[in-house]
C-alpha positions as CSV (number, residue, x, y, z in Angstrom):
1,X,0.0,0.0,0.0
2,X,1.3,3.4,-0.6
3,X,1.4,6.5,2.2
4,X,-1.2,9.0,1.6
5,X,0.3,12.2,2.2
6,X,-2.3,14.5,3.8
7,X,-2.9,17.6,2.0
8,X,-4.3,21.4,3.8
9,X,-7.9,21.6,3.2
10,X,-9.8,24.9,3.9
11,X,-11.9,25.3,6.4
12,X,-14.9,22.5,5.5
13,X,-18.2,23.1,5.8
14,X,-19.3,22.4,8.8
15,X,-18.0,25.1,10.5
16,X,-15.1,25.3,13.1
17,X,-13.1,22.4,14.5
18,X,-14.6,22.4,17.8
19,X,-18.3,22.5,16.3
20,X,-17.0,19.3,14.1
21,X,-15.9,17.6,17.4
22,X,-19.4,18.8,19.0
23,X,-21.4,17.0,16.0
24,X,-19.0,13.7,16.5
25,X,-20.4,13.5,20.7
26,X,-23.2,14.1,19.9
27,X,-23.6,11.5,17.3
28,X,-22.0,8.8,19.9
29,X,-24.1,10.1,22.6
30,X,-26.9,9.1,21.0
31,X,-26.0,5.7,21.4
32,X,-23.6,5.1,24.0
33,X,-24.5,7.1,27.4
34,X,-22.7,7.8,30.2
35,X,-19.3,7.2,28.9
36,X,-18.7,11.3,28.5
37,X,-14.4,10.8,29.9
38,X,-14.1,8.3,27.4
39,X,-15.5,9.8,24.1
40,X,-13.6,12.9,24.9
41,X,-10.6,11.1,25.3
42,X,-10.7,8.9,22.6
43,X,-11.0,12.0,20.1
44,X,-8.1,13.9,21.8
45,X,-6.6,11.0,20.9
46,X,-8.0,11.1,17.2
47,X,-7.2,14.4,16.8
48,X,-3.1,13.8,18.4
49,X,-2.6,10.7,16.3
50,X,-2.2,8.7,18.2
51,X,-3.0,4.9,19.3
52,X,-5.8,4.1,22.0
53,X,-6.0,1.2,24.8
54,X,-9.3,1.1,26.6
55,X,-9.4,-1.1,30.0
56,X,-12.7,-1.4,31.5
57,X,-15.0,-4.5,32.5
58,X,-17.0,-6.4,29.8
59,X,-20.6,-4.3,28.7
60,X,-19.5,-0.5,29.5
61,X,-19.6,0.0,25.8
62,X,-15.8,-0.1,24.9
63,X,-16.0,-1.7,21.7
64,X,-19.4,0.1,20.6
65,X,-17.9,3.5,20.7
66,X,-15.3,2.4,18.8
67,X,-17.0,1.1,16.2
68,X,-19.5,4.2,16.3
69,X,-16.0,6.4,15.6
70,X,-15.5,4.4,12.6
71,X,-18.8,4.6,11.3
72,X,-18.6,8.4,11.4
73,X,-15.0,8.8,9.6
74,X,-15.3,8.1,6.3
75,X,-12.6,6.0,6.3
76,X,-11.7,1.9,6.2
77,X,-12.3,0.1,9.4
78,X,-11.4,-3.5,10.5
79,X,-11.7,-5.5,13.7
80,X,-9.8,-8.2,14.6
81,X,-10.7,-10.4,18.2
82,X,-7.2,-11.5,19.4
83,X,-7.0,-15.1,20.7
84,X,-4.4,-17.4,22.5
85,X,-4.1,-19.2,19.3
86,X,-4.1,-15.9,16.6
87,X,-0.8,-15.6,15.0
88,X,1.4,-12.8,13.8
89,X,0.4,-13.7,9.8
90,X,-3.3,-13.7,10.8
91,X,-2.6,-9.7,11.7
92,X,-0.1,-8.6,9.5
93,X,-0.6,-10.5,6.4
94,X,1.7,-13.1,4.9
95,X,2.9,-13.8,1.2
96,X,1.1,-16.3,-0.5
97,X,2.3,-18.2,-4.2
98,X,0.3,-17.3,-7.2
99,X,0.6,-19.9,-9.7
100,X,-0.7,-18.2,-12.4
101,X,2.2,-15.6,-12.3
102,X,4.7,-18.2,-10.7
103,X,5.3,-15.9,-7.8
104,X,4.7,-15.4,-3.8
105,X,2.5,-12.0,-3.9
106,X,2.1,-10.2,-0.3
107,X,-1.5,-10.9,1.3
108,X,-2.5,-7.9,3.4
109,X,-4.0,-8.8,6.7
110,X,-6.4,-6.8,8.8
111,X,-3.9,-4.4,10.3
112,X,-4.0,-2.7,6.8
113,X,-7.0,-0.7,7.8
114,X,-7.7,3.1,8.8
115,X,-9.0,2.4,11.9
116,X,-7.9,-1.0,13.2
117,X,-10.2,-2.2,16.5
118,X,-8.3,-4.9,18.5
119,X,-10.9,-6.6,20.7
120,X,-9.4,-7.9,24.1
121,X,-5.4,-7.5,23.0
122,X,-4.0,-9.1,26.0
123,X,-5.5,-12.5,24.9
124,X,-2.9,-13.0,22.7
125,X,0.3,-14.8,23.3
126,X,3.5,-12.7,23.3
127,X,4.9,-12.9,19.9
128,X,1.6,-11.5,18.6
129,X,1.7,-8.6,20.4
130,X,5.2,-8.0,19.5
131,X,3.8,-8.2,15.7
132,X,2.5,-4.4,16.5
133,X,5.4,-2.7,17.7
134,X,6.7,-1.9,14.1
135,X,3.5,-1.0,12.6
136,X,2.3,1.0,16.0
137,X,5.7,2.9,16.0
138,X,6.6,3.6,12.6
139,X,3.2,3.3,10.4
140,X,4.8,0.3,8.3
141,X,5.1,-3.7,8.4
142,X,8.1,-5.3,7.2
143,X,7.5,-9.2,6.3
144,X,10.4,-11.3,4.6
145,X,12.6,-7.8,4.0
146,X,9.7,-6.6,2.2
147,X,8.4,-2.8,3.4
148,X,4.9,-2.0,3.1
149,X,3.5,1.4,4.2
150,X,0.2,1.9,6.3
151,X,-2.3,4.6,4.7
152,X,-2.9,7.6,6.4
153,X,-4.7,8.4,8.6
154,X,-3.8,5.1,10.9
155,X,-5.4,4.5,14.1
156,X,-5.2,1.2,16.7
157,X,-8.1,1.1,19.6
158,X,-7.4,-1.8,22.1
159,X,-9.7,-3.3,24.5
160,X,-8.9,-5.6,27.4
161,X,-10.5,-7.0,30.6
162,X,-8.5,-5.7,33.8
163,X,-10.1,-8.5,36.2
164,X,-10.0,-11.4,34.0
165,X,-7.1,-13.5,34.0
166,X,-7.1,-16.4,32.8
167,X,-6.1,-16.9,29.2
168,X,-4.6,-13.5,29.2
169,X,-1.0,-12.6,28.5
170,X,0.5,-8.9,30.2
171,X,1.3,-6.5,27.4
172,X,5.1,-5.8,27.4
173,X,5.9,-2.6,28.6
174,X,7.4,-1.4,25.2
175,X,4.2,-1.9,23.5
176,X,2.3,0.0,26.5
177,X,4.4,2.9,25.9
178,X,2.8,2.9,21.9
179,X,-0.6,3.9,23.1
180,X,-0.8,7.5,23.2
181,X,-3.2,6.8,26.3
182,X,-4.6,4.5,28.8
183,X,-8.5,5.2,29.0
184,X,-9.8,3.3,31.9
185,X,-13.9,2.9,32.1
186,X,-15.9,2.8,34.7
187,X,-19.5,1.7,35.4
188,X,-22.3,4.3,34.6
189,X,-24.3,5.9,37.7
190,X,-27.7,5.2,38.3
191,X,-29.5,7.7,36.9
192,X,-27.4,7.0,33.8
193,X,-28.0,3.2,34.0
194,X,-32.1,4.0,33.7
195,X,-31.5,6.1,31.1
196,X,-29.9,3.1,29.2
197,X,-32.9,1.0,30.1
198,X,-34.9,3.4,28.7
199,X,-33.1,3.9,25.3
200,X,-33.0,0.2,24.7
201,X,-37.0,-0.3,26.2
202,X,-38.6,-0.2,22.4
203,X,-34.8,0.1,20.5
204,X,-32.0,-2.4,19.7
205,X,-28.5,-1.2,18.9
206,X,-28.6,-1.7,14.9
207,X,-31.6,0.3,14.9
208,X,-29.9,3.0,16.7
209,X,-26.5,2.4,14.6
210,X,-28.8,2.7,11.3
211,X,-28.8,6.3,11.0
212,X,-24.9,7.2,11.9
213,X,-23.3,8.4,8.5
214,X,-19.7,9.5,8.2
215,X,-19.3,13.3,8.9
216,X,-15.5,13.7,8.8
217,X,-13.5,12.8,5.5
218,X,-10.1,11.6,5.8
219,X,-8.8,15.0,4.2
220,X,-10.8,17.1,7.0
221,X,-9.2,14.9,9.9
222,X,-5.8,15.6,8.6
223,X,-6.5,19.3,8.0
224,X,-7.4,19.2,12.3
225,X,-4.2,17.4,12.9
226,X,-2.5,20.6,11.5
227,X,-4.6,22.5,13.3
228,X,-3.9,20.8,16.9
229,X,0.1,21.2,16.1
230,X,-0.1,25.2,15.8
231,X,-2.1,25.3,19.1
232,X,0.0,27.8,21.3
233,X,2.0,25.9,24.4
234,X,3.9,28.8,26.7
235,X,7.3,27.5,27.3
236,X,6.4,27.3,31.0
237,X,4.0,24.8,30.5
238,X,6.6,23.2,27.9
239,X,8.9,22.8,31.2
240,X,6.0,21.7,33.1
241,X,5.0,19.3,31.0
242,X,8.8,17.8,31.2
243,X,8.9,18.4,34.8
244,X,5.8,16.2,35.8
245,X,7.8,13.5,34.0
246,X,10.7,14.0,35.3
247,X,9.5,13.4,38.6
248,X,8.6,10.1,37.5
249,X,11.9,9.1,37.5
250,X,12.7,9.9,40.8
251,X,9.4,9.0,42.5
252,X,10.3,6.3,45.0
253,X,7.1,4.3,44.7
254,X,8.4,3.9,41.0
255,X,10.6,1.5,39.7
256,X,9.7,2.5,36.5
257,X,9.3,6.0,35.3
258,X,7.6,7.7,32.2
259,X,9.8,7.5,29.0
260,X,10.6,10.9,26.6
261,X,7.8,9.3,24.3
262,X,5.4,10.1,27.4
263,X,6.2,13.7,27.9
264,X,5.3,14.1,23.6
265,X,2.0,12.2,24.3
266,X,0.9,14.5,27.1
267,X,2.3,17.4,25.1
268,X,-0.3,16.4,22.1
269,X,-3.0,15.5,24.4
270,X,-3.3,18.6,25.8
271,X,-3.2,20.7,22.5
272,X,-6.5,18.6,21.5
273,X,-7.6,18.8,24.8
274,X,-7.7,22.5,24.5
275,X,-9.5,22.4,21.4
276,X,-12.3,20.2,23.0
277,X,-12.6,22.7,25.6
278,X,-13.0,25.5,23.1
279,X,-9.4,26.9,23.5
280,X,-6.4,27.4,20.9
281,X,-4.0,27.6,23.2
282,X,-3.0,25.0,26.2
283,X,-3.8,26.2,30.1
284,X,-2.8,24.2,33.6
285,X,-5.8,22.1,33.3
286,X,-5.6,20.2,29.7
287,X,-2.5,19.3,31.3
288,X,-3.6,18.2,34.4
289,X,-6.5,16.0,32.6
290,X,-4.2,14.2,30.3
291,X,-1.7,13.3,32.5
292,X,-3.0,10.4,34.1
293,X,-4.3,8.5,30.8
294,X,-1.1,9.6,28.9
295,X,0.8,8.0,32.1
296,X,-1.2,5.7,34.0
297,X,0.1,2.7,31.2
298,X,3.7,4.0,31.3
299,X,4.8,3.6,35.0
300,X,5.5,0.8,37.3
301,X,5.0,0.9,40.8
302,X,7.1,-0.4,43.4
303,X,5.9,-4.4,44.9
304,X,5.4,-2.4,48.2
305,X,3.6,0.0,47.0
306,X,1.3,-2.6,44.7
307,X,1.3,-4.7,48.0
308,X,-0.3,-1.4,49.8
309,X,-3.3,-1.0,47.7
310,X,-1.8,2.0,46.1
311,X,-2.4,2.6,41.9
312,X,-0.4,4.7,39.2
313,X,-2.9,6.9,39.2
314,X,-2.4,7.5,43.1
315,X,0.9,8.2,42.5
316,X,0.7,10.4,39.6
317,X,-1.9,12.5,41.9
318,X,0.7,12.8,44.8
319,X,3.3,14.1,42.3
320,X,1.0,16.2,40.6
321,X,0.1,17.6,44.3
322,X,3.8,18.6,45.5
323,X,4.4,20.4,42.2
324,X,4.3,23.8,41.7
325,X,1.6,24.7,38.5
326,X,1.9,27.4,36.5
327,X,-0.1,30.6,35.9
């Protein structure tokens, strides 16, 4: 496949950026309730290029809104449920012989997609996993010395179970660090649990999937890539930014800190953040809320901390509460 090199588009039709991402919520929201974290996250991550993981207990809609993303981007989608017995070939692709022309021709496998969904990654066995690190990292797959290119734009959105174990295999900790973020998913409150009830009392999900059409072509989601890298970043916020992650490294409940490829994630996240909350320019608080799904995935506690009860995102609080923020 060859790279599609995204071209500046004028400003489309429907209006601003920020009214764009209002129409996309509002289209999800019409199916999936309750989840508003979530969908704002996972298009700050749409919007920053980069690569999803969503952790959360089976039925809180994880893979729905996924899917409801792809059905609005008029681009190719393709989902592929990993198993213990999926190999590296069955994602990637593999070369097959042709014996009409006498040759072995190069198979594409589901990973050459726009959007790729990976259903419950950590059910695969290590050497599968490790299949994504190329493509993840640098947009391209290399099988028997031969190169192939992913189209633009490319996007991988992981799912996995964080209470079911068995049959599961941990995700190495260079392939955590190729997820822009770590959205974790919670259950929905009450009132938003009746209101599901309610929306599914005389409706069942194809019918409510029936009338999502694409609203964002693949030319107009570049164009807003552009747009979230001229988003102004004062350069205290630029050593904030490197500061927070820097303490990482010297937290003592931490044997493993956040990597440079953290502090360029959280820089990212907050420009689209800003955008989301109707800003062109990055304050304290986009910050603040990206730093724990752009880190959560990228730090290892201590055993006696993990034996404590304590989580990464306790941690990241406390160091976030002993800095200094700017203003």
């Amino acid at each position: 496949m060859t790279e599609h090199t995204p071209e500046h588009i004028p400003p489309h039709e429907h209006g601003s950026l920020l009214q764009l991402l209002n129409q996309i919520k509002e289209q999800i929201e019409q199916v999936v309730v309750g989840q508003d974290g979530m969908i704002e996250l996972l298009l700050a991550g749409l919007l920053a290029d980069g690569h999803i993981l969503i952790e959360g207990v089976p039925g809180v809609a994880k893979t729905l809104t996924a899917k409801l993303l792809s059905r609005l981007i008029d681009a190719h989608f393709s989902r592929i449920q990993f198993t213990p017995d999926l190999m590296p070939s069955d994602v990637l692709g593999t070369n097959v012989f042709n014996p009409q022309k006498g040759s072995f021709q190069f198979n594409a496998g589901p990973i050459f997609s726009n959007l790729v969904l990976i259903d419950e990654i950590n059910r695969a066995p290590a050497k599968t996993q490790a299949a994504l690190f190329e493509v993840m990292e640098e947009r391209q797959v290399t099988v028997e010395g031969h190169t192939y290119k992913m189209q633009s734009p490319f996007m991988v959105v992981a799912t996995q179970n964080p209470i079911e174990h068995e049959g599961t295999y941990r995700l190495p900790e260079a392939q955590l660090d190729r997820f822009l973020m770590k959205i974790v998913v919670g259950y929905p409150s009450l009132e938003e649990e009746i209101k599901i009830l309610e929306r599914h009392n005389d409706r069942d999900i194809s019918d409510m999937l029936t009338g999502i059409k694409p609203i964002v072509t693949t030319a107009m989601l570049a164009n807003a890539r552009q747009q979230i890298r001229q988003i102004h970043i004062e350069p205290k916020l630029l050593e904030f930014v490197a500061k927070l992650i820097w303490e990482t490294r010297n937290d003592r409940s931490l044997y493993i800190g956040a990597s440079p490829r953290a502090s360029i994630s959280l820089l990212h996240t907050s420009k689209a953040l800003s955008v989301l909350n109707g800003r062109d320019f990055v304050i304290p608080e986009d910050i603040l809320q990206a730093a724990p799904a752009v880190l959560r995935h990228r730090i290892s506690l201590t055993p006696e901390r993990e034996m404590e009860g304590i989580t990464a995102d306790d941690v990241i609080k406390e160091i976030i509460a002993r800095m200094e923020i700017p203003r």
